[in-house]
N, CA, C and O atoms as CSV, one atom per row, in Angstrom:
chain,resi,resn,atom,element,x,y,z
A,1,UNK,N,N,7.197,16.140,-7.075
A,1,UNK,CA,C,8.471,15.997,-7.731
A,1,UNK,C,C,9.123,14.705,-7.257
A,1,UNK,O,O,9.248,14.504,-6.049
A,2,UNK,N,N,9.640,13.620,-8.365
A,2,UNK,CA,C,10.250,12.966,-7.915
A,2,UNK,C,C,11.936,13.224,-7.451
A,2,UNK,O,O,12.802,14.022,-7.810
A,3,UNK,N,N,11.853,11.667,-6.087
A,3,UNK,CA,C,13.472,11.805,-6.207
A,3,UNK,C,C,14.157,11.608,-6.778
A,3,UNK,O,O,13.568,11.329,-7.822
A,4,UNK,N,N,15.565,11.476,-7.015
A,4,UNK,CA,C,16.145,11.142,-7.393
A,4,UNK,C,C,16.374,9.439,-7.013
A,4,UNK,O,O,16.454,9.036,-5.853
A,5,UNK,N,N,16.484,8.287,-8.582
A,5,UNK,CA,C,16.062,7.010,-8.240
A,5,UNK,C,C,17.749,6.354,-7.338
A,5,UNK,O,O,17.933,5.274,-6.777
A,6,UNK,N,N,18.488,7.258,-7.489
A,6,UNK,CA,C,19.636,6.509,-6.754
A,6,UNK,C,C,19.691,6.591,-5.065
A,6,UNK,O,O,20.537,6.037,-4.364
A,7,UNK,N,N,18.682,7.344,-4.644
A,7,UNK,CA,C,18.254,7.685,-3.760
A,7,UNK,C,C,17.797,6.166,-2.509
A,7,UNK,O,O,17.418,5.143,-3.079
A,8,UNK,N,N,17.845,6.139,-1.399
A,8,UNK,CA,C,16.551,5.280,-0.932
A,8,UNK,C,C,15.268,5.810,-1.075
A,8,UNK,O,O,15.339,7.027,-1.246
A,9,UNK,N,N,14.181,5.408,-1.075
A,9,UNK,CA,C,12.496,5.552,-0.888
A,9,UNK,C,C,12.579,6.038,0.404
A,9,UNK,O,O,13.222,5.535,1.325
A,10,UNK,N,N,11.516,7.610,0.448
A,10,UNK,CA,C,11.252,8.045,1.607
A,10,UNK,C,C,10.129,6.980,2.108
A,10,UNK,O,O,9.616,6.172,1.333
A,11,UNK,N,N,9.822,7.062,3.409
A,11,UNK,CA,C,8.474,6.285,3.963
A,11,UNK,C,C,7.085,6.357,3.370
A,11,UNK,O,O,6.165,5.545,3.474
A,12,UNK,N,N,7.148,7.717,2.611
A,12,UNK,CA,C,5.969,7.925,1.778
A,12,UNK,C,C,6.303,8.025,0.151
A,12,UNK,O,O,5.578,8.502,-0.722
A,13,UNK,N,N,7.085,7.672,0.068
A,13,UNK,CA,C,7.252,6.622,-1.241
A,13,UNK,C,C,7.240,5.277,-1.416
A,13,UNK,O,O,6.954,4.747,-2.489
A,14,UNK,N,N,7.570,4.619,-0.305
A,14,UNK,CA,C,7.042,3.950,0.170
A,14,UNK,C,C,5.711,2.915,0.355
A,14,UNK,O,O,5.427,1.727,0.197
A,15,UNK,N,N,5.159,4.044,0.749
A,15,UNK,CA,C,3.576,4.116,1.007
A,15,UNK,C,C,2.978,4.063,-0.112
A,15,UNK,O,O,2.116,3.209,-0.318
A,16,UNK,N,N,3.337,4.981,-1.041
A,16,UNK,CA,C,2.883,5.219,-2.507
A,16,UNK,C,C,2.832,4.065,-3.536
A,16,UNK,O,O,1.951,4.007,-4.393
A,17,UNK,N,N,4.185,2.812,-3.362
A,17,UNK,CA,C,4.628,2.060,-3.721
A,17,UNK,C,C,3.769,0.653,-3.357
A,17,UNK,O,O,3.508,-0.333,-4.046
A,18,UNK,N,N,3.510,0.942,-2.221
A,18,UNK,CA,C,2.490,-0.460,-1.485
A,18,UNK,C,C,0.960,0.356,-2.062
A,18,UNK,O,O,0.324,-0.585,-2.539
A,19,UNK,N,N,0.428,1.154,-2.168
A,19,UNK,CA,C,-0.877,1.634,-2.412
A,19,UNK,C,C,-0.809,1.403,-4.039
A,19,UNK,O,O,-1.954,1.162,-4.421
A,20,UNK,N,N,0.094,1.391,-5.102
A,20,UNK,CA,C,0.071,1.435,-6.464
A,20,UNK,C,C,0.375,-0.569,-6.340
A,20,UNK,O,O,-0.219,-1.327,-7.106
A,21,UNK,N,N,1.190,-0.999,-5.452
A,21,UNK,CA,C,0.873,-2.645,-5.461
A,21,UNK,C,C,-0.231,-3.045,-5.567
A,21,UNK,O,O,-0.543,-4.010,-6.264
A,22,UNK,N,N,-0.776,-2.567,-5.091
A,22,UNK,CA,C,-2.773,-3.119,-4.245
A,22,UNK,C,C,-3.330,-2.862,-5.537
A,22,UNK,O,O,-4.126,-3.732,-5.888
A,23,UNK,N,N,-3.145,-1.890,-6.386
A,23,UNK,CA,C,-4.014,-1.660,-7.466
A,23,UNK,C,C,-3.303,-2.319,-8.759
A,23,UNK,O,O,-4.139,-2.236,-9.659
A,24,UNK,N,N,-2.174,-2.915,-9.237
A,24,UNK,CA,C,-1.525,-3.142,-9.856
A,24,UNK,C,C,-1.102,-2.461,-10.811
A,24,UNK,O,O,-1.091,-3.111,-11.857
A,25,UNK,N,N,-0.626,-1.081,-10.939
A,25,UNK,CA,C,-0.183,-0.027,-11.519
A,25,UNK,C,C,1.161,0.363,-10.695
A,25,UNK,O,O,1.065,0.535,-9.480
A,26,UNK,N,N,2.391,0.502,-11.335
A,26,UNK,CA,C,3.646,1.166,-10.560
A,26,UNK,C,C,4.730,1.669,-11.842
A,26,UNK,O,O,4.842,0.865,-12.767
A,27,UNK,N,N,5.343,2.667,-11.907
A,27,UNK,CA,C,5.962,3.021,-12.670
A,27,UNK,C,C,7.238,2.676,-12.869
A,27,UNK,O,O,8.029,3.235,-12.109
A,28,UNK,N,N,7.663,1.974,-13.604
A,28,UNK,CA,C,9.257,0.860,-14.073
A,28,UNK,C,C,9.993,2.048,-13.631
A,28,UNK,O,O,10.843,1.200,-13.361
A,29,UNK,N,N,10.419,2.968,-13.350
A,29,UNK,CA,C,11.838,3.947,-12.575
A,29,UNK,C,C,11.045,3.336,-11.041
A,29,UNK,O,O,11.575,2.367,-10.498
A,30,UNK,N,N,9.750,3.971,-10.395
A,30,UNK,CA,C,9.944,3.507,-9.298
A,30,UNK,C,C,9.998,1.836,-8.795
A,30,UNK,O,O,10.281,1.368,-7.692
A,31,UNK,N,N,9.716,1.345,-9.720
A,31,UNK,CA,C,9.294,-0.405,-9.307
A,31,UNK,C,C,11.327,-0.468,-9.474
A,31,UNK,O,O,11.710,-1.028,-8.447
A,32,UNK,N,N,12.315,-0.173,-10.182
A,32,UNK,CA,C,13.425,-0.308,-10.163
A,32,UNK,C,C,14.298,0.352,-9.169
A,32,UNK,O,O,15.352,-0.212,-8.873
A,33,UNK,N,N,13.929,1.685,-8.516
A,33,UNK,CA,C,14.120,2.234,-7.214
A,33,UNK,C,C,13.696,1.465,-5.931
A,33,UNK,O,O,14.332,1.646,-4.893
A,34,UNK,N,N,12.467,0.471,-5.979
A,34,UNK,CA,C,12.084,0.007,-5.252
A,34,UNK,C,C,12.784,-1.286,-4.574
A,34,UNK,O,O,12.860,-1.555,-3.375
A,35,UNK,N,N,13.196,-1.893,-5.509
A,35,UNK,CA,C,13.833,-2.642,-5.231
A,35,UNK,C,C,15.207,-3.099,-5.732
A,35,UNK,O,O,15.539,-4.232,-6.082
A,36,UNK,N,N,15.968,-1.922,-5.688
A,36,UNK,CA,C,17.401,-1.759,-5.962
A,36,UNK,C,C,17.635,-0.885,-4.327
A,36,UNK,O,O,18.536,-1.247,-3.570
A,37,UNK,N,N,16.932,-0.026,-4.062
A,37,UNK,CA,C,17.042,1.181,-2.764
A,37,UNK,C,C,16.151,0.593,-1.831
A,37,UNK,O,O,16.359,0.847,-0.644
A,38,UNK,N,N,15.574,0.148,-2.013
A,38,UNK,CA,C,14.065,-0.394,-0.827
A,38,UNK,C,C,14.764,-0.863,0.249
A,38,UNK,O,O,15.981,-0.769,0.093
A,39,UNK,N,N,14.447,-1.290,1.185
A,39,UNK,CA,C,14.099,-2.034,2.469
A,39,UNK,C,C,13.157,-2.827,2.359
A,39,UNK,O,O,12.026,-2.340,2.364
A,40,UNK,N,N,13.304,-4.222,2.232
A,40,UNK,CA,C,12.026,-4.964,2.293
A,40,UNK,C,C,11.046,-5.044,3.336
A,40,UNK,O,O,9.822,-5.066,3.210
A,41,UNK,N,N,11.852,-5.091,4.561
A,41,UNK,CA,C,11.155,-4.944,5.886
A,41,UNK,C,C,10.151,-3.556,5.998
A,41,UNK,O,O,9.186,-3.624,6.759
A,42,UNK,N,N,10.363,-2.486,5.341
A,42,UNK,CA,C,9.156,-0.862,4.958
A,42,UNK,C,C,8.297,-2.020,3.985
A,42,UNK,O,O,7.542,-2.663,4.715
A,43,UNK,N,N,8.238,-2.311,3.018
A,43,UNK,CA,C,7.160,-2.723,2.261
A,43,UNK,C,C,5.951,-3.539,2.964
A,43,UNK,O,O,4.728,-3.420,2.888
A,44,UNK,N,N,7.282,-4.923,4.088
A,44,UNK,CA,C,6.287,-5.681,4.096
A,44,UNK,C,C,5.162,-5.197,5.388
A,44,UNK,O,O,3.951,-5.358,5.542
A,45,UNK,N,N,6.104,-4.617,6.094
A,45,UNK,CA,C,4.986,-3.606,6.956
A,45,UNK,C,C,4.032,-2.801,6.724
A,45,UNK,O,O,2.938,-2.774,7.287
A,46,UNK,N,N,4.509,-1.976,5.708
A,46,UNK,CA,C,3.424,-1.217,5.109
A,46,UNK,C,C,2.051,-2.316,4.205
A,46,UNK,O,O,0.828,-2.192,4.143
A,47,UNK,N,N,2.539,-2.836,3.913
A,47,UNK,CA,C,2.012,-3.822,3.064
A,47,UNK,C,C,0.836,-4.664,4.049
A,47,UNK,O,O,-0.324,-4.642,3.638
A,48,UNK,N,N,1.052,-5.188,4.967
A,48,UNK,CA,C,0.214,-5.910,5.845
A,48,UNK,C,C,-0.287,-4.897,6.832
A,48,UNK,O,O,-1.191,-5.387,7.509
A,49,UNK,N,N,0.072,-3.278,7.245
A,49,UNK,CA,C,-1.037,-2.593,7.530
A,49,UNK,C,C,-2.627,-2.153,6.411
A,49,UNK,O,O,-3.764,-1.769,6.683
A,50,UNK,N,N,-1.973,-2.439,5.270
A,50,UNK,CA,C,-2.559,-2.065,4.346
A,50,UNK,C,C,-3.785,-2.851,4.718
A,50,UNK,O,O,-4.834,-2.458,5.230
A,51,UNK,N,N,-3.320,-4.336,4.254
A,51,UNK,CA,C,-4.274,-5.165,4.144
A,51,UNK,C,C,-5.078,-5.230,5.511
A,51,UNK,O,O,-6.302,-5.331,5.423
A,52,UNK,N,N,-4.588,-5.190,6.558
A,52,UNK,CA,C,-5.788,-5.001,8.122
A,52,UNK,C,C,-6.633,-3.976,7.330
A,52,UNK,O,O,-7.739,-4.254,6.866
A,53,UNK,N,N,-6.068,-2.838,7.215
A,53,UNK,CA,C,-6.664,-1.796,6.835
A,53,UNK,C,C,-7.889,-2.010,6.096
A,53,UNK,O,O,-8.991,-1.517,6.338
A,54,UNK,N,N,-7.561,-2.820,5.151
A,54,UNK,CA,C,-8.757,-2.957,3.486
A,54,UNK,C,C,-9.763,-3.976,4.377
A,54,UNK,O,O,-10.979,-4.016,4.188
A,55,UNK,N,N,-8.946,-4.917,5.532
A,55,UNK,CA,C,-9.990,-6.247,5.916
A,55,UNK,C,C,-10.993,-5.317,6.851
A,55,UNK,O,O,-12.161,-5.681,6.719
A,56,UNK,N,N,-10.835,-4.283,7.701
A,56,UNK,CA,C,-11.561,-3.858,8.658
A,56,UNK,C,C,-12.433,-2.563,8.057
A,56,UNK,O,O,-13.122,-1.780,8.710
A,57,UNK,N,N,-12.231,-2.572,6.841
A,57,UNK,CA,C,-13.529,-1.669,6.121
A,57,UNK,C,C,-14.335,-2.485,5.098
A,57,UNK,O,O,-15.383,-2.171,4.535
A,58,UNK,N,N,-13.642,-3.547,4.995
A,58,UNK,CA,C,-14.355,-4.704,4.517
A,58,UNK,C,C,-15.677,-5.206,5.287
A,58,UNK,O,O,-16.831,-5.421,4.916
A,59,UNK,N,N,-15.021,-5.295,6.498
A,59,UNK,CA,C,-15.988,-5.854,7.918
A,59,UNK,C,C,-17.303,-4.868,7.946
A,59,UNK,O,O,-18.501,-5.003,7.697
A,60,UNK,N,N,-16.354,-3.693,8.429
A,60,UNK,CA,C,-17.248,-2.172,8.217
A,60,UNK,C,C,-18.620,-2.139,7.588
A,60,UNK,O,O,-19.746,-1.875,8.011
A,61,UNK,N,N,-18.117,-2.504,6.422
A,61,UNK,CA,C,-19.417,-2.058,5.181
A,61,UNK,C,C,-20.468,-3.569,5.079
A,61,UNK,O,O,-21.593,-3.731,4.606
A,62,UNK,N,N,-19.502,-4.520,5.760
A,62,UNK,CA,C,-20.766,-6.174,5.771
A,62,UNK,C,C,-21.466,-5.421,6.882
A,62,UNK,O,O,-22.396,-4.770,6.405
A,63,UNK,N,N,-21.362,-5.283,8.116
A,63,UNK,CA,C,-21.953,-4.736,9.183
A,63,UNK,C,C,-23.023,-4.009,8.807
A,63,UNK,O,O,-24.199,-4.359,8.909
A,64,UNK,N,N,-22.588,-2.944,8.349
A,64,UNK,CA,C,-23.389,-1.624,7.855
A,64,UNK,C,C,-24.504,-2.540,6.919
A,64,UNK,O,O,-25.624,-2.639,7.420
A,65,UNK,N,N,-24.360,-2.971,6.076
A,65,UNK,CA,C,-25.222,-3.494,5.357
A,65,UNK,C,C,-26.233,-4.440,6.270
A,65,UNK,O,O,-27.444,-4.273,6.412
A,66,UNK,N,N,-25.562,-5.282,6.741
A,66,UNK,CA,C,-26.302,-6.101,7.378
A,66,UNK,C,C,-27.324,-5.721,8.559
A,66,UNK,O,O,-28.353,-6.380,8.702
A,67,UNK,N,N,-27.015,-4.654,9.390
A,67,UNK,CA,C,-27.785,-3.977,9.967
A,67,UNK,C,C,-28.779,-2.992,9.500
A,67,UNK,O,O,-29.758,-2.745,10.204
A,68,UNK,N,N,-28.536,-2.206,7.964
A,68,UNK,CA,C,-29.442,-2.007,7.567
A,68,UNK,C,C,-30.881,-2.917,7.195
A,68,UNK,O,O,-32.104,-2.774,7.183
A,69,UNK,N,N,-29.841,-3.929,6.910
A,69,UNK,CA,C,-31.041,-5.219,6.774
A,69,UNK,C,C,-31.931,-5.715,7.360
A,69,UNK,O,O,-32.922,-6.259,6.872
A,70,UNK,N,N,-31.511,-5.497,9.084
A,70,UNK,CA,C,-32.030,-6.094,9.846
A,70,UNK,C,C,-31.978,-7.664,9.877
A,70,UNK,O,O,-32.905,-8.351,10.308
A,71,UNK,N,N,-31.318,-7.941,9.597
A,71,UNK,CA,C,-29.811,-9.274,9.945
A,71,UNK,C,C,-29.352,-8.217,11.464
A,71,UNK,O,O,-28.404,-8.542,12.179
């Protein structure tokens, strides 16, 4: 259930908001909640754990591969 958009963004709306960025899909009530109620400082944090996040399973799966290889 959503909140209500006059609301601030909980931390996991938030979250929801940086994970629908990454894919480029977000829904015009929340993309207008987002940044009418947001905190920029939650996004950009969430936002650059994200990306460590995506770079170190990135790494992950070269590894994995590459050791299957025998590289």
């Amino acid at each position: 259930m959503d909140k209500d958009n006059n609301q601030a963004p909980s931390l996991w709306d938030v979250a929801k908001s940086v994970m629908a960025g990454f894919l480029g899909v977000q829904k015009s009530s929340h993309y207008e909640r987002d940044f009418t109620h947001g905190k920029p400082w939650q996004y950009i944090t969430l936002g650059i754990v994200g990306v460590v996040i995506f770079i170190a399973i990135i790494i992950g799966i070269v590894n994995l591969v590459l050791s299957m290889a025998g590289v």
